[in-house]
C-alpha positions as a Python dict, from the first residue, in 0.01 Angstrom:
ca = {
    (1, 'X'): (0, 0, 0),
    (2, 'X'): (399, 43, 116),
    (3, 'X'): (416, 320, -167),
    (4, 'X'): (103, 495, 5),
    (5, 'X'): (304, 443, 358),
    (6, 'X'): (609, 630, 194),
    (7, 'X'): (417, 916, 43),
    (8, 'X'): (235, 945, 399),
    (9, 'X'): (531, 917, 620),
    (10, 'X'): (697, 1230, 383),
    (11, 'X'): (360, 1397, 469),
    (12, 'X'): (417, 1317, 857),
    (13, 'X'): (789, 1439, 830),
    (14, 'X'): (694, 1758, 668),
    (15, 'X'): (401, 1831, 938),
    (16, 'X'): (679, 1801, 1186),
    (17, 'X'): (928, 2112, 1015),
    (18, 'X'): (563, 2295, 1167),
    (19, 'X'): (629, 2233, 1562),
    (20, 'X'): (652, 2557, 1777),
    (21, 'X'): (546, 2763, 1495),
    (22, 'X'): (164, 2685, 1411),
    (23, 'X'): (26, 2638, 1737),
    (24, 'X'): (-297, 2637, 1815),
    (25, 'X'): (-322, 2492, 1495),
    (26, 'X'): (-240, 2138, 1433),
    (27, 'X'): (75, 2038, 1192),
    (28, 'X'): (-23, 1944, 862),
    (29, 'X'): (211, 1777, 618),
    (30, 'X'): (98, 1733, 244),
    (31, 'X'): (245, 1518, -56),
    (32, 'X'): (79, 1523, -403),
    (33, 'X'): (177, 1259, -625),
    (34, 'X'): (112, 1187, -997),
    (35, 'X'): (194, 816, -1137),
    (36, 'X'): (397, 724, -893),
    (37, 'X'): (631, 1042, -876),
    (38, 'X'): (603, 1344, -588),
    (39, 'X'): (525, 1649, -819),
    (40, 'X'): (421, 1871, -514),
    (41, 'X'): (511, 1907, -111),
    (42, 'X'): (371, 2147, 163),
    (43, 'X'): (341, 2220, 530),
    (44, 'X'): (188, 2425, 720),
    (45, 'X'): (462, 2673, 771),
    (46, 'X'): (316, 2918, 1115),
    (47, 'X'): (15, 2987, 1206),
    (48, 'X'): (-207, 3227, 1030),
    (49, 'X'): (-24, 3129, 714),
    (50, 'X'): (-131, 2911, 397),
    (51, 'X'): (-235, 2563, 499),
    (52, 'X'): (-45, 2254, 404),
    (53, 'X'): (-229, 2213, 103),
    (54, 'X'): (-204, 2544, 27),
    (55, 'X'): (182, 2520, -4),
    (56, 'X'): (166, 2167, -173),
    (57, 'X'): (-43, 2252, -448),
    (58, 'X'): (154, 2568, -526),
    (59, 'X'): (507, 2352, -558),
    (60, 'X'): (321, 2181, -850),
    (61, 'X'): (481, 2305, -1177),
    (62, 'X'): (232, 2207, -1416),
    (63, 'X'): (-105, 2286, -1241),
    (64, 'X'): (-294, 2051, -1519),
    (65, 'X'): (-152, 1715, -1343),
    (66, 'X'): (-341, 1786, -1061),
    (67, 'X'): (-666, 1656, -1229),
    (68, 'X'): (-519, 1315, -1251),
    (69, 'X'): (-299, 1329, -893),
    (70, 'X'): (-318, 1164, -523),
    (71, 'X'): (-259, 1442, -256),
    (72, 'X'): (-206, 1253, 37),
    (73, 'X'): (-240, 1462, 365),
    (74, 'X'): (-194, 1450, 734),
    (75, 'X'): (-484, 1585, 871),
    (76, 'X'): (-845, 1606, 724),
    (77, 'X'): (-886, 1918, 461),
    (78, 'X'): (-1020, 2201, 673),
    (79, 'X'): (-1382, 2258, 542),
    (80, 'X'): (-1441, 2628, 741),
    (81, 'X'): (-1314, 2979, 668),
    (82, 'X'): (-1082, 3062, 941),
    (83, 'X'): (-750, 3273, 912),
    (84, 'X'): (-756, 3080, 590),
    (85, 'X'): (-1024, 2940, 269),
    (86, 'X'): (-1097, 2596, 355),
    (87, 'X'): (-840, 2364, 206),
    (88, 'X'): (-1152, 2100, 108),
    (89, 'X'): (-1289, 2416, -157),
    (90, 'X'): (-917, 2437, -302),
    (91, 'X'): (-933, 2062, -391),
    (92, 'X'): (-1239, 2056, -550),
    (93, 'X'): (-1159, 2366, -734),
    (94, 'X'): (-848, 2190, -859),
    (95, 'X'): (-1072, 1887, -927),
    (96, 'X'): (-799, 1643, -798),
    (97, 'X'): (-830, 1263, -848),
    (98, 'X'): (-796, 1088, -489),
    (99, 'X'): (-758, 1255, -130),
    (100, 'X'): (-618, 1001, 71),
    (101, 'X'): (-625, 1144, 487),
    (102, 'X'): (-420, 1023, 787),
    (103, 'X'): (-637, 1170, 1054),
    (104, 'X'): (-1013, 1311, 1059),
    (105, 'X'): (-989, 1639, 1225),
    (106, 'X'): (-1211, 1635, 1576),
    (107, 'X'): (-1260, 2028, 1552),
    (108, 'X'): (-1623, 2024, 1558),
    (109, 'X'): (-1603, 2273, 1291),
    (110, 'X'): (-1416, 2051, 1041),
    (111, 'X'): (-1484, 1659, 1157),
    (112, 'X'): (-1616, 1501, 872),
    (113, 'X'): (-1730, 1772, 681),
    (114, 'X'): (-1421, 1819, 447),
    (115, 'X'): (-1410, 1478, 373),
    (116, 'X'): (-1817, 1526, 302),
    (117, 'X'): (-1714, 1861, 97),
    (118, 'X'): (-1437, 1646, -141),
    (119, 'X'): (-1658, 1327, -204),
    (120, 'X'): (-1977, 1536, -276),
    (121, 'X'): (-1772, 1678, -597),
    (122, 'X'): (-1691, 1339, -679),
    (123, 'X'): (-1316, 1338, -547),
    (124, 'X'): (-1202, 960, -408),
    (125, 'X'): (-1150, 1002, -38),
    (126, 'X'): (-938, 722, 189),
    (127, 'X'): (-881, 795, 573),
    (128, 'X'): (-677, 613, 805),
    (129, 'X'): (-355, 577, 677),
    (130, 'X'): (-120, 608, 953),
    (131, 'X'): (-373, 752, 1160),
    (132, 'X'): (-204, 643, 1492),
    (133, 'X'): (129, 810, 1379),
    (134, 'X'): (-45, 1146, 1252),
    (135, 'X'): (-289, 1116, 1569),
    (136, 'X'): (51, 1097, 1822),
    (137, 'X'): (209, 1386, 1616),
    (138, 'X'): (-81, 1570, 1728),
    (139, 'X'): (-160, 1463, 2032),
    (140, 'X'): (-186, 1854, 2228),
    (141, 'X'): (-467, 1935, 1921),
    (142, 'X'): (-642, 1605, 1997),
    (143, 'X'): (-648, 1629, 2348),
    (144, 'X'): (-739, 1962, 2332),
    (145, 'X'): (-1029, 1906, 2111),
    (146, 'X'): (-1147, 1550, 2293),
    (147, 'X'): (-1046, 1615, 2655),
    (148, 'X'): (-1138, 1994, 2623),
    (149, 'X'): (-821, 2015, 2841),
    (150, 'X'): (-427, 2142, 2722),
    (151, 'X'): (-230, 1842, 2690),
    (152, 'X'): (-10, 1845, 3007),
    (153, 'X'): (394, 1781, 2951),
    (154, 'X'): (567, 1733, 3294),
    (155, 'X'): (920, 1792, 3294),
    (156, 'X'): (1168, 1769, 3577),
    (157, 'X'): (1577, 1707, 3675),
    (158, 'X'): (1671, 1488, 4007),
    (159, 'X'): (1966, 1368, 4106),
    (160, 'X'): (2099, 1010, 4091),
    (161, 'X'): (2004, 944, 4438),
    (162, 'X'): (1626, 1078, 4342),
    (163, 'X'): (1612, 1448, 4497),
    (164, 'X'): (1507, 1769, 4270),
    (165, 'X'): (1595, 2011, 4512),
    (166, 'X'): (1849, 2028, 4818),
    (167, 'X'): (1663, 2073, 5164),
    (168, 'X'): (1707, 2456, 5128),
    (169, 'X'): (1490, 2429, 4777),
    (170, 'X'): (1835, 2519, 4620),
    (171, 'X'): (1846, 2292, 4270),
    (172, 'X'): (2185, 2449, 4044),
    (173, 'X'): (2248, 2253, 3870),
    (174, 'X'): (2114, 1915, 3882),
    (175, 'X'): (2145, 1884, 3488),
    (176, 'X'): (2405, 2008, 3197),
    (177, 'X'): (2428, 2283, 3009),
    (178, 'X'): (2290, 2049, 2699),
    (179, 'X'): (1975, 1902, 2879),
    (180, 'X'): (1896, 2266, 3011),
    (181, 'X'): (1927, 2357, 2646),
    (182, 'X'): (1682, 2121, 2523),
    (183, 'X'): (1402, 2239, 2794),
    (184, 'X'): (1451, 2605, 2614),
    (185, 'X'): (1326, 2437, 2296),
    (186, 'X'): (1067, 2235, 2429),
    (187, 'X'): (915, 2566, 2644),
    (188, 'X'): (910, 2724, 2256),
    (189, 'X'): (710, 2429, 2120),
    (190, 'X'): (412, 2466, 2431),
    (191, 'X'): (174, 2725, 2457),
    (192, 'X'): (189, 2742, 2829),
    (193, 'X'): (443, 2700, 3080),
    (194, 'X'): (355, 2638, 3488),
    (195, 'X'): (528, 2656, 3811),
    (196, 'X'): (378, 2649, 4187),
    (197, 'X'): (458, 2883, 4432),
    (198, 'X'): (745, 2763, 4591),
    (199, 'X'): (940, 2707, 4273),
    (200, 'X'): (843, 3071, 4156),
    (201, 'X'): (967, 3195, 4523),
    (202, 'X'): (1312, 2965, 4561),
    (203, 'X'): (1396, 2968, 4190),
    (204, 'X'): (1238, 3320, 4070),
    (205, 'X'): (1285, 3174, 3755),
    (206, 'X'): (1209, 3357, 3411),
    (207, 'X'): (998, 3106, 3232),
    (208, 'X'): (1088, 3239, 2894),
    (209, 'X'): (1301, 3116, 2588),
    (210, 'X'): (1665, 3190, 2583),
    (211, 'X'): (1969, 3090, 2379),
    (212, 'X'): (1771, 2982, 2015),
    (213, 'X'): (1519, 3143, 1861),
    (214, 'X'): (1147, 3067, 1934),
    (215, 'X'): (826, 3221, 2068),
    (216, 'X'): (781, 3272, 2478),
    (217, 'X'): (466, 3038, 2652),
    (218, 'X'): (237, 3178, 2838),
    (219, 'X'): (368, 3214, 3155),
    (220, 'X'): (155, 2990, 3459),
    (221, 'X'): (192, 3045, 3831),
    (222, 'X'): (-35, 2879, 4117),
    (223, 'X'): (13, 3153, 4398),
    (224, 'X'): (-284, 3085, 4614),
    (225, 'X'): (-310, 3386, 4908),
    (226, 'X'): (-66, 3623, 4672),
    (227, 'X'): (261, 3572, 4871),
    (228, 'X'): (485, 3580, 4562),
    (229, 'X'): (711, 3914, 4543),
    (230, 'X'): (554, 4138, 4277),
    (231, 'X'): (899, 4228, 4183),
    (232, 'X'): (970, 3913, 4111),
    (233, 'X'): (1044, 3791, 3711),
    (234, 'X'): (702, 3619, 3662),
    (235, 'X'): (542, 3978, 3735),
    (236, 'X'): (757, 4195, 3488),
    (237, 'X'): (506, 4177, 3230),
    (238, 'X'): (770, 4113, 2953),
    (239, 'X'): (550, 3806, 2857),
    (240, 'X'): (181, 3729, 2902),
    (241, 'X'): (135, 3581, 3223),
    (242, 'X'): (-168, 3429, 3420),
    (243, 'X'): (-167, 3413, 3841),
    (244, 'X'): (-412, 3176, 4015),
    (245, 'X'): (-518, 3261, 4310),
    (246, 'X'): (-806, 3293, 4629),
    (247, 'X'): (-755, 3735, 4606),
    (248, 'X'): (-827, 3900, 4294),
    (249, 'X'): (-926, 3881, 3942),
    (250, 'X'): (-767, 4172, 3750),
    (251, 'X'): (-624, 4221, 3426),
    (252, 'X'): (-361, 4434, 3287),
    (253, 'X'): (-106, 4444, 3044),
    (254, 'X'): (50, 4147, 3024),
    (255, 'X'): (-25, 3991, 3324),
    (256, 'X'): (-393, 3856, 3415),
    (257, 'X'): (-480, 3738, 3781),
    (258, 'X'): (-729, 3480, 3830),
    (259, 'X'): (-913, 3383, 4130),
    (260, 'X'): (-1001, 3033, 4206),
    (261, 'X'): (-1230, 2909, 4475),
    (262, 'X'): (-1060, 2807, 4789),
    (263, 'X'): (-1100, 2436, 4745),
    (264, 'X'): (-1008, 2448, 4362),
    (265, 'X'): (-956, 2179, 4138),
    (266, 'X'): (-675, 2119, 3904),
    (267, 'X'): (-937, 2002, 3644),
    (268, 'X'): (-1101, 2380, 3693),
    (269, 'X'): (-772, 2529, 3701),
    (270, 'X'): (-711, 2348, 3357),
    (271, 'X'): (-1068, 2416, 3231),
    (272, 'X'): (-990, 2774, 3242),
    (273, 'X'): (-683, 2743, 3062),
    (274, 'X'): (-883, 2557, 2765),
    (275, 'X'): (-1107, 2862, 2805),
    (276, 'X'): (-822, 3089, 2725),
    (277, 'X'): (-715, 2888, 2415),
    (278, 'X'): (-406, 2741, 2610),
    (279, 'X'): (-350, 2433, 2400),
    (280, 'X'): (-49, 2280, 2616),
    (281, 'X'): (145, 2360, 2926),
    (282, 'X'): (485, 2211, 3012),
    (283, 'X'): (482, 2191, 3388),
    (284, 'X'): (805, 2285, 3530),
    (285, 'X'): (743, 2218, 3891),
    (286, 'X'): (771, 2196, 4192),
    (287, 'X'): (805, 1853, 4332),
    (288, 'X'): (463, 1865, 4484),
    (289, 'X'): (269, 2019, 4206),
    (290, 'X'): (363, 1758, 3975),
    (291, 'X'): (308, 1462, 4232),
    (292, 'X'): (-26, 1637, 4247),
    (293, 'X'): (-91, 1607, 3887),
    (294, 'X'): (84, 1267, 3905),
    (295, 'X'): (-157, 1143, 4172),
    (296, 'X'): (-445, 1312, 4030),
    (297, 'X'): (-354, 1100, 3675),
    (298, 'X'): (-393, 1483, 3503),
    (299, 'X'): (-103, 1434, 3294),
    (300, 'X'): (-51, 1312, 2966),
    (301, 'X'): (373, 1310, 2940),
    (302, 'X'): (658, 1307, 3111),
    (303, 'X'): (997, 1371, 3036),
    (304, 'X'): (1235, 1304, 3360),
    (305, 'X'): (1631, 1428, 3342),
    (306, 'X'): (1851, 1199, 3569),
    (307, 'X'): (2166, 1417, 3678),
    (308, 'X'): (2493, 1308, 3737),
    (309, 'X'): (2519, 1476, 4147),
    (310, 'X'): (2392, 1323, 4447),
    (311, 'X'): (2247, 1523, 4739),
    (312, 'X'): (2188, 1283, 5007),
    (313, 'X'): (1890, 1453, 5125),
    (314, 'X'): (1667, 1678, 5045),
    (315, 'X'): (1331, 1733, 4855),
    (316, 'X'): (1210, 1404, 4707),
    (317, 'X'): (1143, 1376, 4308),
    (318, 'X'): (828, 1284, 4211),
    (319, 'X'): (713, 932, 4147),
    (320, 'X'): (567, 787, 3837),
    (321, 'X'): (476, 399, 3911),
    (322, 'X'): (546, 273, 3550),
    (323, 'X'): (820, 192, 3356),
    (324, 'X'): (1032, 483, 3066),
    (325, 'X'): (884, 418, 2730),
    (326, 'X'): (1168, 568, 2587),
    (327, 'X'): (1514, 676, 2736),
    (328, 'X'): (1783, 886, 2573),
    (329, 'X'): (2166, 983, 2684),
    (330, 'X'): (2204, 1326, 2666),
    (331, 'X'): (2592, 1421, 2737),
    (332, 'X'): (2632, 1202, 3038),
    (333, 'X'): (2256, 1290, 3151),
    (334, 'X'): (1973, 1024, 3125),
    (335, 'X'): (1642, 1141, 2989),
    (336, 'X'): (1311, 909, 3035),
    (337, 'X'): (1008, 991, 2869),
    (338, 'X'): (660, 825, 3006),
    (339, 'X'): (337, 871, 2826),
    (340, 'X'): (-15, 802, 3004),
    (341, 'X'): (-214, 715, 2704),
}
């Protein structure tokens, strides 16, 4: 059992080499081993590309082991024709040994059926194996699929006194330049990125990736009665952008404006997003649109920056009424992470 552990934890830290590059897919790591020895590794490299499988079967030198091997993957064998052949027709055509599965895909075009594909050709099939760990790996594809929601990331800086934003909404710089760094990678590993109105009007902020290498969310504003200057970054159309509002519905290049009913909810604000194939959003603020979402318990994770300044006054940070499951040092910053499972 601790030598299927090993071979599945290599699959789990292969998936991961996937973040921020396969969206909406889900990462997919795959080991195949033969008598005790790894004789093939794979991933799924970006989306629209060979799957995990794929890539793990064609690292296998001598193709004629595979009759006798153990691939051990992350995520149930796809069993549907999508950008790719299903991964479950691959195996059988290879006629490997064992399939032993982390995680049974809740795609309703997949659950169950690959593993129904690999055992119907007389393949031995396990599931299970780490399932928690591949499960939390994936956790924006399986709440995307269960919750038929994105998976919602709050992220915010305060002070050490507990303020995000002076009383004039003015916020440089609360972090350093190595915690602002990190956020750039996170926004490339989310589909989505939000802000409210007031942060888009005090902050006019850009929303995009800068300083590594990485693709641009979907930009999200809330901007109820259209106040926001159209001049403003958000509106340049230099990255897909969506505007909810109580005006208009119009589309154009780039930039998509969506009207709400007065008394929207977030839920219906979020429902549309899963509509539009948003997988996750990383909400950026304001303070009161993430005490909203906070309140609402429409969140799944939080990761909170403590600063080194103080401001004295100003506007409050929001308030999450548990305790850090994890906490990091980042360069004299403190970063918490809370998840709402």
């Amino acid at each position: 059992m601790m030598k299927n552990e090993t071979y599945m934890r290599r699959a789990l830290e292969l998936a991961e080499l996937g973040r921020g590059y396969v969206s909406p897919n889900p990462l997919v790591g795959c080991v195949i081993v033969y008598e005790d020895r790894i004789i093939g590794e794979g991933y799924h490299i970006k989306y629209g590309g060979p799957h995990a499988e794929v890539n793990a079967i064609r690292d296998v030198e001598d193709q004629r082991l595979l009759t006798e091997s153990t691939v051990y993957v992350t995520l149930e064998p796809c069993a549907h024709f999508g950008k790719t052949p299903p991964c479950a027709d691959l195996l059988v055509e290879k006629r490997v040994k064992k399939v032993v599965i982390a995680a049974v895909d809740s795609n309703p075009l997949v659950g169950g059926k690959g593993i129904e594909k690999l055992e119907k050709a007389g393949i031995q099939v396990e599931w299970g194996l780490l399932e928690k760990q591949a499960r939390q790996q994936n956790s924006r594809f399986f709440t995307f699929m269960e919750k038929k929601r994105p998976y919602i990331l709050l992220k915010w800086a305060q002070t050490r006194d507990g303020f995000v934003a002076r009383a004039n909404y003015d916020s440089k710089w609360i972090s350093n330049s190595h915690s602002r760094q990190q956020v750039h990678k996170w926004r490339a590993e989310e589909q989505g990125i939000m802000v409210g109105t007031k942060t888009a009007h005090f902050d006019n902020p850009r929303l995009n990736v800068r300083g590594l290498l990485g693709k641009n969310p979907v930009r999200i504003v809330i901007d109820k009665k259209l106040t926001l200057d159209p001049n403003s970054h958000l509106f340049d159309k230099s990255i897909p952008t969506i505007c909810y509002n109580h005006v208009k519905n119009e589309e154009m290049e780039n930039l998509t404006f969506v009207r709400l009913e007065e008394e929207f909810s977030m839920e219906a604000l979020f429902g549309d997003l899963y509509d539009k194939k948003v997988q996750s959003v990383l909400v950026e603020g304001g303070s009161f649109l993430l005490q909203k979402l906070i309140s609402a318990n429409l969140w799944d994770e939080a990761r909170v920056f403590t600063g080194s300044p103080t401001f004295g006054t100003g506007i409050p940070a929001p308030i999450i009424d548990k305790p850090a499951q994890k906490i990091e040092g980042v360069f004299g910053d403190r970063l918490e992470y809370y998840f709402n499972h």
